[in-house]
Backbone as CSV, one residue per row, in Angstrom:
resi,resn,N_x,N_y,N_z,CA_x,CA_y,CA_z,C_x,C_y,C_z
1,UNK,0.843,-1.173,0.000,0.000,0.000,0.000,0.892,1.241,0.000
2,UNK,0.556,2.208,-1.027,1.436,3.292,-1.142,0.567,4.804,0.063
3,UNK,1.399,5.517,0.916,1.185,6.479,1.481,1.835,7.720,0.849
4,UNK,1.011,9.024,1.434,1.733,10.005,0.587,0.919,10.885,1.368
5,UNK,0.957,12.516,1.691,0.779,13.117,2.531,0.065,14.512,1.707
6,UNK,-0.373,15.306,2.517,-0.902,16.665,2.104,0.075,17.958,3.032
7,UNK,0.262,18.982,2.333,0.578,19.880,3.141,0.198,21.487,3.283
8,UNK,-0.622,21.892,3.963,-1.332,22.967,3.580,-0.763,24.296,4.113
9,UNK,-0.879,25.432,3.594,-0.503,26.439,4.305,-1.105,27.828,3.332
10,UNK,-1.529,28.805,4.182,-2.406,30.255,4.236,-1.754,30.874,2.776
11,UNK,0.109,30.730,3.107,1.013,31.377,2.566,1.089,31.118,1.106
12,UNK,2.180,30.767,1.087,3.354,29.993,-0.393,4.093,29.202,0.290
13,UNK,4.573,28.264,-0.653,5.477,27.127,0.136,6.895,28.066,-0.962
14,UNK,8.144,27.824,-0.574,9.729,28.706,-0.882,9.903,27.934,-2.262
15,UNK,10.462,27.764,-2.811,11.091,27.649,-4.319,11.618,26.179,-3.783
16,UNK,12.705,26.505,-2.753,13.419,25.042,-2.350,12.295,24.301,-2.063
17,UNK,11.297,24.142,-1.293,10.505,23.385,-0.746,9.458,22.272,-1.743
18,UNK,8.909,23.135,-2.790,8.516,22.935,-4.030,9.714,22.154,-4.928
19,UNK,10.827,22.271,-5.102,11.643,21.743,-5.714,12.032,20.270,-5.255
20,UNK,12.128,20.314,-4.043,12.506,19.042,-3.145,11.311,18.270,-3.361
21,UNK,10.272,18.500,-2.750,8.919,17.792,-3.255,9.087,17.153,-4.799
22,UNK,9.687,18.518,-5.899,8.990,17.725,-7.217,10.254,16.129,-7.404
23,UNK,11.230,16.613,-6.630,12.433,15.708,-6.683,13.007,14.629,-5.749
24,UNK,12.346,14.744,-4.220,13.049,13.882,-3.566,11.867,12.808,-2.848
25,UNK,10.696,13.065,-2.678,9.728,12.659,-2.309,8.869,11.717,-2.699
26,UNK,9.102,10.373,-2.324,8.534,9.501,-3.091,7.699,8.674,-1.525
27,UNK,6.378,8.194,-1.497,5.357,8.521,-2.221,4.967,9.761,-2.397
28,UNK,3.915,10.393,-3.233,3.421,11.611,-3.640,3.213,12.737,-2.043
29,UNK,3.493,14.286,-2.189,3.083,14.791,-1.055,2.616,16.067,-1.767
30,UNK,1.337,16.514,-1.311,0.503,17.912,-2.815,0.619,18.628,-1.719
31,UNK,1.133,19.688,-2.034,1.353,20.932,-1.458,0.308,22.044,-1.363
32,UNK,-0.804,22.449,-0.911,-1.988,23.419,-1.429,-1.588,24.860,-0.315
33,UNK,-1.280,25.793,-1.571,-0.964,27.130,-0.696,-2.529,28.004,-0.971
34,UNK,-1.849,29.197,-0.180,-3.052,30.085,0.205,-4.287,30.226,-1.212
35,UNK,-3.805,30.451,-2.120,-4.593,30.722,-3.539,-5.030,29.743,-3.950
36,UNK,-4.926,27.827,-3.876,-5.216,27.238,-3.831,-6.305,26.547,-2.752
37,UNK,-6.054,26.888,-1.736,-6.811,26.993,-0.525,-8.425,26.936,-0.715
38,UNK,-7.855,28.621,-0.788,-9.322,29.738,-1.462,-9.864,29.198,-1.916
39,UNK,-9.444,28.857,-3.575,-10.156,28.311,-4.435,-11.034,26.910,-4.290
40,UNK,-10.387,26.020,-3.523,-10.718,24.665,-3.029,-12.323,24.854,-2.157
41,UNK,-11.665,26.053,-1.157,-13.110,26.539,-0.259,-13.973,26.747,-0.487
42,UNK,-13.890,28.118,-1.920,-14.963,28.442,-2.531,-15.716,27.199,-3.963
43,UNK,-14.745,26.056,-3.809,-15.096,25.112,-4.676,-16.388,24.256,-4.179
44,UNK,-16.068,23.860,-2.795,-16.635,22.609,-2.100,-17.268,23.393,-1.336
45,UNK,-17.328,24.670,-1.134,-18.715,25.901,-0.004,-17.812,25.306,1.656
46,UNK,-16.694,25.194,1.939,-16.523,24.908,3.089,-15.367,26.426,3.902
47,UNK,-16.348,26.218,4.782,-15.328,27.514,5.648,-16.084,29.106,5.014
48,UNK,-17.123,29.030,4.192,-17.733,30.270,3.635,-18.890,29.927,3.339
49,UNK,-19.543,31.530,3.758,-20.792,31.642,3.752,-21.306,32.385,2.525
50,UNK,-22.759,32.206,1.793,-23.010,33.035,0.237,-23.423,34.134,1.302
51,UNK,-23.033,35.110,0.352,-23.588,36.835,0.849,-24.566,37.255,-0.311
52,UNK,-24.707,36.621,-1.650,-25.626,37.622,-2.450,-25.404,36.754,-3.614
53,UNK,-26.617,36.485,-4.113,-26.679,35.216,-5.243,-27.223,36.046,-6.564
54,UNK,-26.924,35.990,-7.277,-27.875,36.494,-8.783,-28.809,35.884,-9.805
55,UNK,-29.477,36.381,-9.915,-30.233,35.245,-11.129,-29.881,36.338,-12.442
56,UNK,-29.806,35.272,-13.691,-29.292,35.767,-14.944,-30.719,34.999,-15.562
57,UNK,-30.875,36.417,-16.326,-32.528,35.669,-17.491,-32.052,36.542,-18.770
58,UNK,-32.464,35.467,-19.325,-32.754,35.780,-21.028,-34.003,35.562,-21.482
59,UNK,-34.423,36.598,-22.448,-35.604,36.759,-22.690,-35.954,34.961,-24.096
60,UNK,-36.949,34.798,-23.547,-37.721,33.387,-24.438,-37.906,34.627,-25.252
61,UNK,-37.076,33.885,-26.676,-38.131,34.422,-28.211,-38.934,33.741,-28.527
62,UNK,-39.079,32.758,-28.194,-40.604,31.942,-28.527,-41.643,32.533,-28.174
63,UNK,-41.663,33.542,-26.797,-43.076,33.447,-26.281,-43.581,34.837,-26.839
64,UNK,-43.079,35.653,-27.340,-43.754,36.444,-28.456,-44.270,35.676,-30.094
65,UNK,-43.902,34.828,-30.223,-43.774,34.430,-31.363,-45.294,34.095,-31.677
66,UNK,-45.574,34.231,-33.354,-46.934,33.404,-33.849,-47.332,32.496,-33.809
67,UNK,-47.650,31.292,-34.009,-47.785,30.372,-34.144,-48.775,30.026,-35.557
């Protein structure tokens, strides 16, 4: 059975740190920094709340239409 780890942080992970990972680290270890984070949060709704939703409409051309 293969193990392999996560490592999270608010920040950036350093140039070396990222480098060592892509090179010395065997099984796999994914690194998710701050901008990744975010994105993950606002992916899966966890850790945030909606403040203001929109609805988008386009007008039916059918329902003027003749028949």
């Amino acid at each position: 059975m293969e193990s392999g780890g996560v490592f999270i942080t608010t920040s950036d992970f350093t140039s070396g740190a990222l480098e060592f990972i892509s090179k010395h680290v065997s099984p796999k270890i994914v690194l998710i920094n701050g901008v990744e984070l975010g994105r993950l949060m606002l992916k899966y709704e966890i850790g945030v709340n909606v403040r203001r939703t929109y609805k988008l409409m386009e007008v039916d051309e059918n329902y003027f239409s003749e028949e």
